[in-house]
PAVO-888281 format. One record per residue: residue in three letters; y, z, x of N, C-alpha, C, O in turn. Coordinates in steps of 0.02 Angstrom, whole numbers, padded with zeros to 5 digits, always signed. Layout:
BEGIN
AlaYZXYZXYZXYZX;...
This chain:
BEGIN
Unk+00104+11752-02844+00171+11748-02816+00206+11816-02820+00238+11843-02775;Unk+00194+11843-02892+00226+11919-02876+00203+11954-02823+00239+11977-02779;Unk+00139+11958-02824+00112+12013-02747+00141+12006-02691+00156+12049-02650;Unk+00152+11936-02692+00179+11904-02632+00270+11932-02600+00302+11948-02549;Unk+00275+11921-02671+00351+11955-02655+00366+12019-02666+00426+12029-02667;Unk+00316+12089-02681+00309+12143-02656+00307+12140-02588+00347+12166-02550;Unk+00257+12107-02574+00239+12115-02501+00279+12115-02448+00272+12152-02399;Unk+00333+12062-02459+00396+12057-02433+00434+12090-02443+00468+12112-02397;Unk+00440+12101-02483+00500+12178-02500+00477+12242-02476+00511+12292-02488;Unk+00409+12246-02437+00396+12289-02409+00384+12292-02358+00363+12346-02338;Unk+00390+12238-02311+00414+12217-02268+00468+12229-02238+00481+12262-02188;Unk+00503+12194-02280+00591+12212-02274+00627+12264-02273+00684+12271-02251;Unk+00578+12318-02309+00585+12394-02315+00568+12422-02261+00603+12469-02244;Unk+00529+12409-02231+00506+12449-02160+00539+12435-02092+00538+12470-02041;Unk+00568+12375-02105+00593+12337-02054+00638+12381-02052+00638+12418-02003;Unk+00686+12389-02103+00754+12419-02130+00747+12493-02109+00792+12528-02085;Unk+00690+12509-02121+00683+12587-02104+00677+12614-02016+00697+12665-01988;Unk+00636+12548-01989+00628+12541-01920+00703+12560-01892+00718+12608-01857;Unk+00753+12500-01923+00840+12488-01892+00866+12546-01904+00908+12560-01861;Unk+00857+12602-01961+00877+12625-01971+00886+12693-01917+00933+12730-01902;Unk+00824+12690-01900+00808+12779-01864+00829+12759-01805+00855+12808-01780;Unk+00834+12703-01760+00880+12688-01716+00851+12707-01644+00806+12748-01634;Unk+00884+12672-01598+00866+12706-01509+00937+12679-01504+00973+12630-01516;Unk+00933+12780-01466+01001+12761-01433+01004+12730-01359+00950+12734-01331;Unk+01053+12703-01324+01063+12691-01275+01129+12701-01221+01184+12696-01248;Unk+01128+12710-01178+01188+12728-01143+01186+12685-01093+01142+12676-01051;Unk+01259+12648-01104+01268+12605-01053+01305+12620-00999+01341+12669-01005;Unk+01307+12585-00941+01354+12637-00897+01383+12555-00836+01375+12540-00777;Unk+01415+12527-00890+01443+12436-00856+01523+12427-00876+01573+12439-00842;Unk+01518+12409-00926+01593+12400-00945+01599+12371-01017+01545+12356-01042;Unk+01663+12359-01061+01651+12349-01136+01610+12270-01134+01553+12258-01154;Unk+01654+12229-01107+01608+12172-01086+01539+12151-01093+01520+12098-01118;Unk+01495+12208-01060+01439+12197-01064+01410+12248-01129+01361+12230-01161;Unk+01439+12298-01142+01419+12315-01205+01431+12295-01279+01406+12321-01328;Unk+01471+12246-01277+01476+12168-01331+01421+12127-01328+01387+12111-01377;Unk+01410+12107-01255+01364+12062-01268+01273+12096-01277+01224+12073-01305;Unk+01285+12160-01239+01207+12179-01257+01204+12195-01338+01155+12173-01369;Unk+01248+12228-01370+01247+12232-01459+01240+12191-01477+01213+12205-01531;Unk+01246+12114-01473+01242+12034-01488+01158+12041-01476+01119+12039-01523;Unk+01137+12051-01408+01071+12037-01374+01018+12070-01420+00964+12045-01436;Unk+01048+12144-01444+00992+12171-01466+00994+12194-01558+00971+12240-01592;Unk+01022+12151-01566+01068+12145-01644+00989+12146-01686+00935+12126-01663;Unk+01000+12172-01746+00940+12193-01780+00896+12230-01768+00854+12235-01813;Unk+00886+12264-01718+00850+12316-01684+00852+12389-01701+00811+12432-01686;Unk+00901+12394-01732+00923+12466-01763+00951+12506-01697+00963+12567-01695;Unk+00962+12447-01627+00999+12511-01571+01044+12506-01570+01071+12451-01576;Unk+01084+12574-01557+01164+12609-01540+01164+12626-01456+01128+12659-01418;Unk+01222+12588-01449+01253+12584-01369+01299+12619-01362+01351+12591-01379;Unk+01307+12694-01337+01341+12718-01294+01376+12712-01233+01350+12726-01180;Unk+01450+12686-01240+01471+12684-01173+01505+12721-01111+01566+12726-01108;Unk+01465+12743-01065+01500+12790-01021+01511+12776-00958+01481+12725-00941;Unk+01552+12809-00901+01568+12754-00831+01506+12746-00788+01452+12767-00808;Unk+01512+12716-00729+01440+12702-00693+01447+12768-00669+01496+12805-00668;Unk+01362+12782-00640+01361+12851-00605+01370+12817-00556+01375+12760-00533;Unk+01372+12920-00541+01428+12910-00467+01362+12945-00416+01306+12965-00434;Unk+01386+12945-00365+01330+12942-00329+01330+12910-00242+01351+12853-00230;Unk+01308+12949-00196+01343+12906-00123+01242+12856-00119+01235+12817-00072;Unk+01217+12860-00138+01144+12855-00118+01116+12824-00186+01129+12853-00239;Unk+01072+12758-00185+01048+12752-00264+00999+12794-00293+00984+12771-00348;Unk+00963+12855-00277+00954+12892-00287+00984+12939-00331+00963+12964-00383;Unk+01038+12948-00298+01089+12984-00315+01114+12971-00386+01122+13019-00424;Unk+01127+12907-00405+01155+12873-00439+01096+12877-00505+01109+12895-00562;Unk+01024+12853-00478+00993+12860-00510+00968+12924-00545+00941+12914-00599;Unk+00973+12978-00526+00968+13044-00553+01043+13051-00605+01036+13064-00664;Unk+01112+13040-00576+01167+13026-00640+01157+12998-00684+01175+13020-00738;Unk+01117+12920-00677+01127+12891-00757+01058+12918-00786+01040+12891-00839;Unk+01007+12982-00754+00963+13006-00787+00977+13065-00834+00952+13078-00888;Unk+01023+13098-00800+01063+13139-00809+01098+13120-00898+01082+13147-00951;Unk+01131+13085-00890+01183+13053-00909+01166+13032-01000+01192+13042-01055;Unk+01111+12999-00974+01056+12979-01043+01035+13047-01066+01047+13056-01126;Unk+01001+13108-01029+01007+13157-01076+01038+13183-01114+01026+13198-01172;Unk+01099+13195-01071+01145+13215-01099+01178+13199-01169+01200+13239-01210;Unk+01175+13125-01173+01189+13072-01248+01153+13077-01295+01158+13049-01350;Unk+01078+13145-01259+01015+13111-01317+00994+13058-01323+00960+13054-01374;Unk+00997+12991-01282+00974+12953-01279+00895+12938-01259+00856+12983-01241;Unk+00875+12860-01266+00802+12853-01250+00810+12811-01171+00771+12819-01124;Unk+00853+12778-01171+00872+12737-01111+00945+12728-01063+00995+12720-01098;Unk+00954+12730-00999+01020+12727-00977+01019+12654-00943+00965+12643-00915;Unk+01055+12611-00939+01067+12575-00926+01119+12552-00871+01174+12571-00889;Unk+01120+12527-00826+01177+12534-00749+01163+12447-00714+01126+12399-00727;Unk+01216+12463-00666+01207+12403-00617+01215+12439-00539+01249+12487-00521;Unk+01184+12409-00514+01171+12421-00453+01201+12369-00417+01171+12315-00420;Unk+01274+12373-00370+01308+12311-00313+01277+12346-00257+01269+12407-00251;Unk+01262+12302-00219+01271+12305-00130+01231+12237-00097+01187+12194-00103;Unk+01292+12271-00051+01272+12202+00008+01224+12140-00007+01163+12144-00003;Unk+01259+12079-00026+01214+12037-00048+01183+12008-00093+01153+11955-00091;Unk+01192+12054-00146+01177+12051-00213+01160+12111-00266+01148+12166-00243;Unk+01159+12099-00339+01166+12160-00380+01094+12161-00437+01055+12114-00446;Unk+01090+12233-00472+01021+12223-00477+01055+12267-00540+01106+12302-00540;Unk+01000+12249-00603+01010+12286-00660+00947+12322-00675+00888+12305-00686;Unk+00994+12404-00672+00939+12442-00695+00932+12473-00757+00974+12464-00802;Unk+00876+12515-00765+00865+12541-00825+00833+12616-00801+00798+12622-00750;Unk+00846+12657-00833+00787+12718-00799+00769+12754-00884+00808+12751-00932;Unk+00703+12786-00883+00687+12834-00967+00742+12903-00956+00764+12929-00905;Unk+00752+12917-01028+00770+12994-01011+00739+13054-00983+00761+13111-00973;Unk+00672+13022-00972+00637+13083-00959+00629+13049-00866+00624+13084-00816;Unk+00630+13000-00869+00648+12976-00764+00580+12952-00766+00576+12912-00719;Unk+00515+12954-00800+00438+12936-00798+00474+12859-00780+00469+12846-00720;Unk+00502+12818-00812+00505+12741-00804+00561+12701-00773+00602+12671-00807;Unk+00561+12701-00740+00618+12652-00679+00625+12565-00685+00602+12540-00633;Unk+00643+12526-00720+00661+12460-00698+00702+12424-00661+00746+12465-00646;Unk+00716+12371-00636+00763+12351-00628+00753+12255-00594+00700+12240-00567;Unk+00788+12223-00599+00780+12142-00602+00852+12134-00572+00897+12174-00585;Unk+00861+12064-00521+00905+12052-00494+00957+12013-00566+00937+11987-00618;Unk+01030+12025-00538+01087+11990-00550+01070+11928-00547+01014+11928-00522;Unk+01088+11869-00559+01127+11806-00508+01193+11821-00510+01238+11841-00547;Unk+01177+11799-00447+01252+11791-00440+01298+11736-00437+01356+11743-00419;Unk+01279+11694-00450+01300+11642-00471+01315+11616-00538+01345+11564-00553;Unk+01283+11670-00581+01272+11678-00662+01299+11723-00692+01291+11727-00752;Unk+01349+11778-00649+01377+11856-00666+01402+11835-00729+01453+11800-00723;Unk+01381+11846-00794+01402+11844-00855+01371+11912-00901+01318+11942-00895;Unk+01419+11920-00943+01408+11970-00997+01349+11939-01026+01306+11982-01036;Unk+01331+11887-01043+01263+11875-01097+01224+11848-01039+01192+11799-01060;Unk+01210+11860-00965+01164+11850-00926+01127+11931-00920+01070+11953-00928;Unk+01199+11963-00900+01182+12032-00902+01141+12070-00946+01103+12117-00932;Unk+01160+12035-01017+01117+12073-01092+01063+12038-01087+01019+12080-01099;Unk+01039+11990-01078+00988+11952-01087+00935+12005-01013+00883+12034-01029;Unk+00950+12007-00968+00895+12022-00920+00904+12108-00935+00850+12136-00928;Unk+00956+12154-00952+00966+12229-00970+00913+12230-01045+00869+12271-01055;Unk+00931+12173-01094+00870+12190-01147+00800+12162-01146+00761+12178-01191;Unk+00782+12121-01096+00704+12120-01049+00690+12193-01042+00657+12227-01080;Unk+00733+12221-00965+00704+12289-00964+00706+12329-00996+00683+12380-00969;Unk+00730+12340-01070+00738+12400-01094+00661+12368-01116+00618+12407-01093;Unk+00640+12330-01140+00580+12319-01191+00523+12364-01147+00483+12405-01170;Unk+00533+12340-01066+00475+12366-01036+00460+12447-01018+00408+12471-00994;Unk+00544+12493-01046+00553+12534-01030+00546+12569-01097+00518+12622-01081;Unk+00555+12570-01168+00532+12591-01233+00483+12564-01248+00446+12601-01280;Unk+00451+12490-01236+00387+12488-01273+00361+12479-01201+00392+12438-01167;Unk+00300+12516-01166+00278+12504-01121+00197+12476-01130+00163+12491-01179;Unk+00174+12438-01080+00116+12386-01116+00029+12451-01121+00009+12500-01091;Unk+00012+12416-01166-00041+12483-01157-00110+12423-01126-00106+12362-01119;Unk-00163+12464-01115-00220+12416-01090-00270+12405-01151-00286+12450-01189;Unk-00291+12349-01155-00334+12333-01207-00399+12275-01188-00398+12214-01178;Unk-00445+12317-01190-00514+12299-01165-00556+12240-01222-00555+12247-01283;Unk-00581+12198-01195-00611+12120-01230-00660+12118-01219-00666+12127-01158;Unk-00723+12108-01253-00772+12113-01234-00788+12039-01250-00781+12017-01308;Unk-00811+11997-01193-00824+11912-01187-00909+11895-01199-00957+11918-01168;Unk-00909+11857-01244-00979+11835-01285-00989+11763-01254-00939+11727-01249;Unk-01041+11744-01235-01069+11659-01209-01112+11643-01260-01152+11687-01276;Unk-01113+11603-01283-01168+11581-01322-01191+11508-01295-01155+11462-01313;Unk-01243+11493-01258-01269+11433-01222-01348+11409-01253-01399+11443-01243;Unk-01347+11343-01293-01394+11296-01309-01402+11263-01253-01351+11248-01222;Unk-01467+11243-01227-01490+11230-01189-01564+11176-01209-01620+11203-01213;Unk-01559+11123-01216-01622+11082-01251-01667+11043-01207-01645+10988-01192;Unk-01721+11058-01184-01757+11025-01152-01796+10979-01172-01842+11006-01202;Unk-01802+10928-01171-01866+10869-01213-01843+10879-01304-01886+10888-01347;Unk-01797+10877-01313-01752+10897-01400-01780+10966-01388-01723+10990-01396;Unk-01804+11001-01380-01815+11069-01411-01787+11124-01374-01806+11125-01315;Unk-01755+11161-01388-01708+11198-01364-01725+11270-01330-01761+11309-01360;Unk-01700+11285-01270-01751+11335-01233-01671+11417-01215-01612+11420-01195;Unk-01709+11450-01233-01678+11508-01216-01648+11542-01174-01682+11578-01138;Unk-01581+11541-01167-01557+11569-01120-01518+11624-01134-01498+11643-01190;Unk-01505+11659-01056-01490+11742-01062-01419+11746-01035-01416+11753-00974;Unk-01365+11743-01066-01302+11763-01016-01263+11834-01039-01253+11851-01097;Unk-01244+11869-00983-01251+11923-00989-01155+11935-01006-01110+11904-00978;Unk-01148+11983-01053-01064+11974-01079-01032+12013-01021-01060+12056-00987;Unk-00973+11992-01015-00952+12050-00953-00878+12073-00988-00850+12035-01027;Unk-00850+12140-00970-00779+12164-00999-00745+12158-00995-00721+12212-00979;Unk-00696+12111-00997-00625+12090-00959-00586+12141-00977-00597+12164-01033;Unk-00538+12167-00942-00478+12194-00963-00423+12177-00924-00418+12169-00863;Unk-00365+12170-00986-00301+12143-00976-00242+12173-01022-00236+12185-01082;Unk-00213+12177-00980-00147+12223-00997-00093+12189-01061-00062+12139-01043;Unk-00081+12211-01126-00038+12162-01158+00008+12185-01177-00004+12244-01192;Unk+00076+12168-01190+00129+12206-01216+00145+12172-01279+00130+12112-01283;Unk+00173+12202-01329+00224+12195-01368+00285+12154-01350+00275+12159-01289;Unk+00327+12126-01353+00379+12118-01303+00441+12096-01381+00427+12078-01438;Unk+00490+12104-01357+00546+12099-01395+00611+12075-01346+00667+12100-01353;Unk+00596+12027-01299+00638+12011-01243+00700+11973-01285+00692+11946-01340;Unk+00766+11976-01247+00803+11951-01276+00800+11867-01262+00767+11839-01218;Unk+00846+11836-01314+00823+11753-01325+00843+11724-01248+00893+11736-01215;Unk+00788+11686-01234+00804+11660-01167+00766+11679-01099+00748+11642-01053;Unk+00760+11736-01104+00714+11781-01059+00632+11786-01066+00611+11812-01118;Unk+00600+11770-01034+00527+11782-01048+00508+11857-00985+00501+11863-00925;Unk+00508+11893-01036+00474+11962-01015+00425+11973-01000+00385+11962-01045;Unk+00402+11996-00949+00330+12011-00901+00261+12027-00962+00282+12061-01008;Unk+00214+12016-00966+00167+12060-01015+00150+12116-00975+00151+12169-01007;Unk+00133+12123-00914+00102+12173-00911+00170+12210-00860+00199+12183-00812;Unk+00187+12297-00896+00234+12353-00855+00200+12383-00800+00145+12411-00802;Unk+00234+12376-00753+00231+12422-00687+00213+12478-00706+00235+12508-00755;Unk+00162+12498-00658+00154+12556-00653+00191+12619-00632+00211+12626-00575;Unk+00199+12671-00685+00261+12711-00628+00244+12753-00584+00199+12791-00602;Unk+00264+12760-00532+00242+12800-00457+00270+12867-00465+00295+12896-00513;Unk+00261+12881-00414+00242+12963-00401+00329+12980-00408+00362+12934-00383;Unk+00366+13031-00433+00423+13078-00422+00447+13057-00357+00403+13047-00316;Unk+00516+13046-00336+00552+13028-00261+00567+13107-00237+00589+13156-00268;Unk+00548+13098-00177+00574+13153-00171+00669+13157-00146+00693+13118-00105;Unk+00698+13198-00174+00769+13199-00165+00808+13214-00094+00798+13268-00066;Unk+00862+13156-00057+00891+13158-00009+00832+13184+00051+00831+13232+00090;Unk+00777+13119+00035+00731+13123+00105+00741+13118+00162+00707+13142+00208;Unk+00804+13077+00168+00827+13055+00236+00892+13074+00253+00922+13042+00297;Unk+00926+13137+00216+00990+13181+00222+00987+13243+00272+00946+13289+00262;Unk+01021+13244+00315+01014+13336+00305+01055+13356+00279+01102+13332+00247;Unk+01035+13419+00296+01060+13450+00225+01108+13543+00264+01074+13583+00296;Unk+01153+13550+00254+01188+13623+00255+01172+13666+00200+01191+13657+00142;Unk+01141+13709+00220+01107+13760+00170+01134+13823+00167+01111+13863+00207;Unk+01186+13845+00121+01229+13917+00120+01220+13964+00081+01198+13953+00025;Unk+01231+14014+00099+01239+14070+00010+01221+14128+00055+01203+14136+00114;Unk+01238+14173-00014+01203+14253-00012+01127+14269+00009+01080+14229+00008;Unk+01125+14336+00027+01065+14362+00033+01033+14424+00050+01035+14449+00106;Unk+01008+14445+00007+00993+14520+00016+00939+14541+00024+00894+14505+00005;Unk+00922+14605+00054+00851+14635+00076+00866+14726+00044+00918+14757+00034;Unk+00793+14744+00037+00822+14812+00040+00851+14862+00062+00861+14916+00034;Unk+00868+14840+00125+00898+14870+00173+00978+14832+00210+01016+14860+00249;Unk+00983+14763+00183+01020+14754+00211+01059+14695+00165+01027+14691+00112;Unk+01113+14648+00163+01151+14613+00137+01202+14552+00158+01255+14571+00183;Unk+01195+14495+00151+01247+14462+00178+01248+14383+00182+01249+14351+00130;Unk+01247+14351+00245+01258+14263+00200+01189+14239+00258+01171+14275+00305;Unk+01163+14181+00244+01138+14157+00266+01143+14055+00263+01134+14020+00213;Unk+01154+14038+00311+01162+13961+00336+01101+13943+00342+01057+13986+00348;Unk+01084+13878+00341+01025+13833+00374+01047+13768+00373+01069+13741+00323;Unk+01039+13731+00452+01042+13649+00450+00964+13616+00449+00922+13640+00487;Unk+00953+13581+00422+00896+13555+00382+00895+13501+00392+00931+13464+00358;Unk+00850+13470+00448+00831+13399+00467+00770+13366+00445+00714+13392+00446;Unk+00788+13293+00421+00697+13275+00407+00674+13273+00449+00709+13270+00499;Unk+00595+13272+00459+00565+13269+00499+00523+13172+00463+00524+13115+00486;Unk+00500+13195+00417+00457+13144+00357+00496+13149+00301+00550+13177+00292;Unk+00458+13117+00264+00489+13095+00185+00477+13178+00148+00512+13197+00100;Unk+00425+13219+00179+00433+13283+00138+00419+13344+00189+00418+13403+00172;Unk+00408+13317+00260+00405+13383+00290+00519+13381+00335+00551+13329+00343;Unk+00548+13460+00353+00607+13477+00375+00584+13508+00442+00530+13528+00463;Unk+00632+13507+00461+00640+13563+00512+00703+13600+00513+00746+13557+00522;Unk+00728+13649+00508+00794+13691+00505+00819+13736+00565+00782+13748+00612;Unk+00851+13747+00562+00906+13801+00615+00939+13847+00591+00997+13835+00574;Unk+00908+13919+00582+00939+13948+00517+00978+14002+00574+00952+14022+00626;Unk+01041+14018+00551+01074+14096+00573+01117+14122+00504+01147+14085+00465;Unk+01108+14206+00501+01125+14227+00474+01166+14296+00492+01146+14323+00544;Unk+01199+14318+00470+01251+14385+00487+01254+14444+00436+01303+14434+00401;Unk+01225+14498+00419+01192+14525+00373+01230+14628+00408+01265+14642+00457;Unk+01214+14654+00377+01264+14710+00377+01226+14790+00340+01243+14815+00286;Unk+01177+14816+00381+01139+14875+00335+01169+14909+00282+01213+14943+00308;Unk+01170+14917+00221+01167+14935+00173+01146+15005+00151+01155+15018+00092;Unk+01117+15053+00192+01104+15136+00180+01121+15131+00259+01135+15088+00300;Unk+01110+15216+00256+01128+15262+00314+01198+15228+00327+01236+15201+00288;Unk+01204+15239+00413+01258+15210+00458+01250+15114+00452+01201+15080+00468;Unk+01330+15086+00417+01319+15007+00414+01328+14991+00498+01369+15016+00536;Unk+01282+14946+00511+01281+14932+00555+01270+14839+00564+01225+14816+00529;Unk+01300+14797+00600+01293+14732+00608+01227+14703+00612+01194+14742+00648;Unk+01188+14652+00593+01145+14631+00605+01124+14560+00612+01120+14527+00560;Unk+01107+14526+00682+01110+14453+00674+01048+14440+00682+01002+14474+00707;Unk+01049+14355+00641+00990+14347+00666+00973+14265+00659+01002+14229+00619;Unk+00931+14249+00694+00916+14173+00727+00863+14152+00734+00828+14184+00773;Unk+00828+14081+00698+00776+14063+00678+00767+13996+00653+00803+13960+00619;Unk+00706+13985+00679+00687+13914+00636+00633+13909+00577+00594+13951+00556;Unk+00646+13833+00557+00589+13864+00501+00554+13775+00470+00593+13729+00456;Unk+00487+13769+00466+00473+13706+00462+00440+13714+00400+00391+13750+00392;Unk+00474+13669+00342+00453+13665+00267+00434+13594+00251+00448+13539+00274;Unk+00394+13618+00197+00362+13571+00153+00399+13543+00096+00391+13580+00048;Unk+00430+13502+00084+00482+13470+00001+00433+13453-00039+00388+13418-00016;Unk+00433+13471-00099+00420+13462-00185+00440+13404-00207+00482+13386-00167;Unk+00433+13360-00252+00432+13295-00257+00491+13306-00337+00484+13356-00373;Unk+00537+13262-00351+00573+13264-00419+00622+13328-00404+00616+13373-00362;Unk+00672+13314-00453+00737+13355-00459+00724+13430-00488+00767+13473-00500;Unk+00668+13434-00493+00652+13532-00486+00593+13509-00455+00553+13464-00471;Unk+00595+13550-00407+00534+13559-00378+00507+13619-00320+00556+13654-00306;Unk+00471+13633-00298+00456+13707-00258+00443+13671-00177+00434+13612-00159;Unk+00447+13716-00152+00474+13712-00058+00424+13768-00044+00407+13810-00084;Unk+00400+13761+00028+00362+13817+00046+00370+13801+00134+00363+13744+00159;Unk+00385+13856+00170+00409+13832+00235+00382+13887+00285+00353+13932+00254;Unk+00383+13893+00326+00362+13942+00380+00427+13969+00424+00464+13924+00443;Unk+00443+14026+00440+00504+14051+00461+00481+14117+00540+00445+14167+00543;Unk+00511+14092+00574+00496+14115+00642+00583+14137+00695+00630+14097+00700;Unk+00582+14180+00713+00659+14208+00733+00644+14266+00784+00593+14288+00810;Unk+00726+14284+00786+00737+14346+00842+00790+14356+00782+00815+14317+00741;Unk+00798+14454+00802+00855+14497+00756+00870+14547+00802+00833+14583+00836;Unk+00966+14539+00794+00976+14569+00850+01012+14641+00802+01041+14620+00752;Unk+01015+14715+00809+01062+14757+00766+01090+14786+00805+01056+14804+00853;Unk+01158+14803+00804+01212+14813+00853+01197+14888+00858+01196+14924+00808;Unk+01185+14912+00926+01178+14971+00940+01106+14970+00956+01080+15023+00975;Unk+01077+14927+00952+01005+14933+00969+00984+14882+01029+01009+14826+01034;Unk+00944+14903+01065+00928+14862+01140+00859+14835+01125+00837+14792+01163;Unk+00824+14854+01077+00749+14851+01064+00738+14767+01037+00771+14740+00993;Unk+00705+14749+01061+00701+14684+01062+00664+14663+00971+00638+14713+00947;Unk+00661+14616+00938+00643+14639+00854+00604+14540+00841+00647+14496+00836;Unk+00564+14528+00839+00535+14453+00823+00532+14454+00750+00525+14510+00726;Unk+00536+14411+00716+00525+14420+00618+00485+14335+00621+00503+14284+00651;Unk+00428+14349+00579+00394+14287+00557+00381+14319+00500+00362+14376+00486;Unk+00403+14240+00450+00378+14249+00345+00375+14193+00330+00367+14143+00366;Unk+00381+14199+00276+00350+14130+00233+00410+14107+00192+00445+14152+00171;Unk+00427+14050+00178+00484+14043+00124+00455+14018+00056+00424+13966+00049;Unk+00473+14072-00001+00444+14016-00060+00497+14010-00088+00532+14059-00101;Unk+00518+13934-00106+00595+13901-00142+00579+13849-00193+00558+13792-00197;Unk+00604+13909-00238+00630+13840-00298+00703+13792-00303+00760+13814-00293;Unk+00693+13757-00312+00741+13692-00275+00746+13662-00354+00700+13633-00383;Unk+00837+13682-00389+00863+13618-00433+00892+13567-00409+00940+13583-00375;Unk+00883+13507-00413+00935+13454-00387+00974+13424-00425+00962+13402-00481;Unk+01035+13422-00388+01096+13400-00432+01127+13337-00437+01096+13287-00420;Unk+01183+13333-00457+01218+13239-00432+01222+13232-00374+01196+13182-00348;Unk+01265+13297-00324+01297+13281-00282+01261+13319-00218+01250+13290-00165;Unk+01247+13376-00228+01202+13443-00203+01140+13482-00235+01095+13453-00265;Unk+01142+13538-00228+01076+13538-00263+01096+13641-00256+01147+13662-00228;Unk+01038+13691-00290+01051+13752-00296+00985+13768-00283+00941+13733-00308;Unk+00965+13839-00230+00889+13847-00225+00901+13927-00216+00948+13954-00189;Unk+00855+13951-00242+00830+14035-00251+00760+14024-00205+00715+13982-00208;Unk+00771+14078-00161+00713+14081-00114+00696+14172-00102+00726+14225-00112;Unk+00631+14153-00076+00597+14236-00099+00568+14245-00019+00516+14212-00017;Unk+00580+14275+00048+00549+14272+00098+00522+14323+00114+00554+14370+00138;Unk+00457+14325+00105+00424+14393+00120+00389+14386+00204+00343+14347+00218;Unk+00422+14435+00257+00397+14420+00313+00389+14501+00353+00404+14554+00325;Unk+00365+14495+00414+00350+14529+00470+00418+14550+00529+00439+14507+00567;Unk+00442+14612+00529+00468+14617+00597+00418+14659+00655+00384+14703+00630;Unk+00412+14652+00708+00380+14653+00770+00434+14672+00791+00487+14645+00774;Unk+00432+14729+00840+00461+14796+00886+00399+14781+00946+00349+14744+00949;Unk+00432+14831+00992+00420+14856+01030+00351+14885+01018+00298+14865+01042;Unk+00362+14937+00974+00321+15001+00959+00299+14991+00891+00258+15035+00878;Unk+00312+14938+00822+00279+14950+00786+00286+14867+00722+00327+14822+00713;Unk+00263+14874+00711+00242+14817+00655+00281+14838+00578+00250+14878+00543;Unk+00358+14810+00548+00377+14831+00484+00376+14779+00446+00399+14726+00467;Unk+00348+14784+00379+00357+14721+00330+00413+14740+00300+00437+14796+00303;Unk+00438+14687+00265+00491+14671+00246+00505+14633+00186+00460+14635+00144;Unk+00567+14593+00169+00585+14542+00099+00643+14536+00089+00687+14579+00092;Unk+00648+14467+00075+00736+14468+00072+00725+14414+00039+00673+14382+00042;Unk+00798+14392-00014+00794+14344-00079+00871+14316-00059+00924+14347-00049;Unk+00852+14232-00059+00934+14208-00048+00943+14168-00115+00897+14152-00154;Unk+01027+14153-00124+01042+14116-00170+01081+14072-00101+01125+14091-00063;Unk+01045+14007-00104+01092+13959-00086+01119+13887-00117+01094+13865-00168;Unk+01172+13853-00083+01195+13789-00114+01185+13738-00070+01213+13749-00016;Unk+01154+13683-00072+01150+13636-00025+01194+13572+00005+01177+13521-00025;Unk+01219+13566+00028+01276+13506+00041+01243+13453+00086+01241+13469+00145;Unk+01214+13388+00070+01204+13344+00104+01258+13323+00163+01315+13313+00142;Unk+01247+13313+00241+01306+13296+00273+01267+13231+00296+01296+13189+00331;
């Protein structure tokens, strides 16, 4: 009996130590529901952070804020609701964005302890995620012919099946086996986009625009003009006009690579000037817009001679 009640007390010790080190969480609903999820997930050792819903015109959008949002807290999980048209959906996303959940509302059930009950389902699937665990299946078959028993061969085969842990809240029966998570979204696939800022060359200085249409989920097409101003000798005006068809990077940093084809006109000059380069862009994305540094190393074509070139923009992107 003594061992017995070590054993428990060491038990109870670990448990205690488990509650202790804690997961944080950030909720992003209202006090309401952060009463009842502390009720939901009571003994767990988690701390709920409460902050407003992200903001966001696109769930995307939204979803990169409450990703955002959870970093920011140091947290392990953000927590949100999703309304539109028809009905509402509770999500969950990791701090690191690898794990996305989310399970419908009722709406007929909109309650604070409906809400905690299906928000502490997904967190389970979103901190403890199910791992795979392989079984290896044994037959054992007697087989007796005339009483005496004759030998048979069955061959074991490997099942595998996915199992989780689960810690669903009371009431809820939680999936065993977690979704798989998919590939990085790529950001404002179906936006265009106004593309502005600075930009300089060695020879020359000034702003550069681009309107930026999808074409696909990751290829654009753009319409770039820019107004630029020589920088040594005599300053002289310089325009110039071009398109350019790029490739998008997948997730909220990611690299761009595009092809750039134009005419450049410099005031005082009649000589006709073609420029083809390459764009290489690193692309941060933001809540609302996004910031990209681009490096274009290209070709101008004359009349009479072939000049390479390079020019580096800082731009800001504005979804319209």
């Amino acid at each position: 009996m003594r061992i017995i009640g070590i054993a428990v007390a060491l038990a109870v010790a670990a448990a205690t130590a488990t509650a202790e080190a804690g997961t944080r969480i950030v909720l992003m609903t209202g006090a309401d529901d952060a009463a009842a999820l502390r009720v939901a997930l009571a003994g767990r050792g988690a701390e709920i952070a409460e902050l407003p819903a992200p903001a966001g015109g696109l769930r995307l959008d939204r979803a990169a804020s409450a990703q955002r949002a959870t970093m920011d807290a140091q947290a392990e999980a953000g927590v949100w609701v999703e309304v539109e048209a028809g009905g509402a959906e509770v999500c969950v996303v990791s701090a690191d964005g690898r794990l996305f959940r989310r399970a419908p509302l009722p709406v007929d059930a909109t309650t604070p302890r409906v809400f905690a009950a299906i928000a502490a389902s997904l967190l389970d699937e979103v901190l403890h995620p199910a791992q795979d665990l392989s079984v290896d299946v044994r037959v054992d078959v007697d087989v007796k012919v005339n009483g005496q028993s004759q030998p048979v061969q069955v061959a074991a085969a490997p099942a595998s099946s996915a199992v989780a842990t689960q810690w669903a809240a009371p009431g809820v029966i939680a999936p065993v086996a977690a979704a798989a998570a998919g590939p990085a979204p790529v950001a404002r696939a179906d936006r265009t986009l106004l593309e502005i800022g600075p930009m300089l060359s060695p020879l020359s200085a000034g702003i550069e625009a681009e309107l930026s249409f999808p074409l696909s989920e990751r290829m654009r097409l753009g319409a770039i003009g820019a107004l630029n101003s020589i920088i040594v000798d005599t300053p002289q005006a310089v325009l110039v006009g071009a398109v350019e068809l790029r490739h998008v990077g997948r997730g909220m940093k990611h690299n761009d690579i595009g092809l750039v084809a134009g005419m450049v006109h410099v005031a005082g000059v009649d000589e006709r000037i073609v420029v083809v380069g390459t764009r290489l862009q690193r692309k941060w994305e933001l809540e609302r817009s996004a910031v990209s540094i681009s490096l274009v190393p290209l070709v101008s074509m004359t009349d009479r001679q072939w000049i390479p070139g390079i020019y580096t923009s800082l731009r800001w992107d504005l979804p319209i």
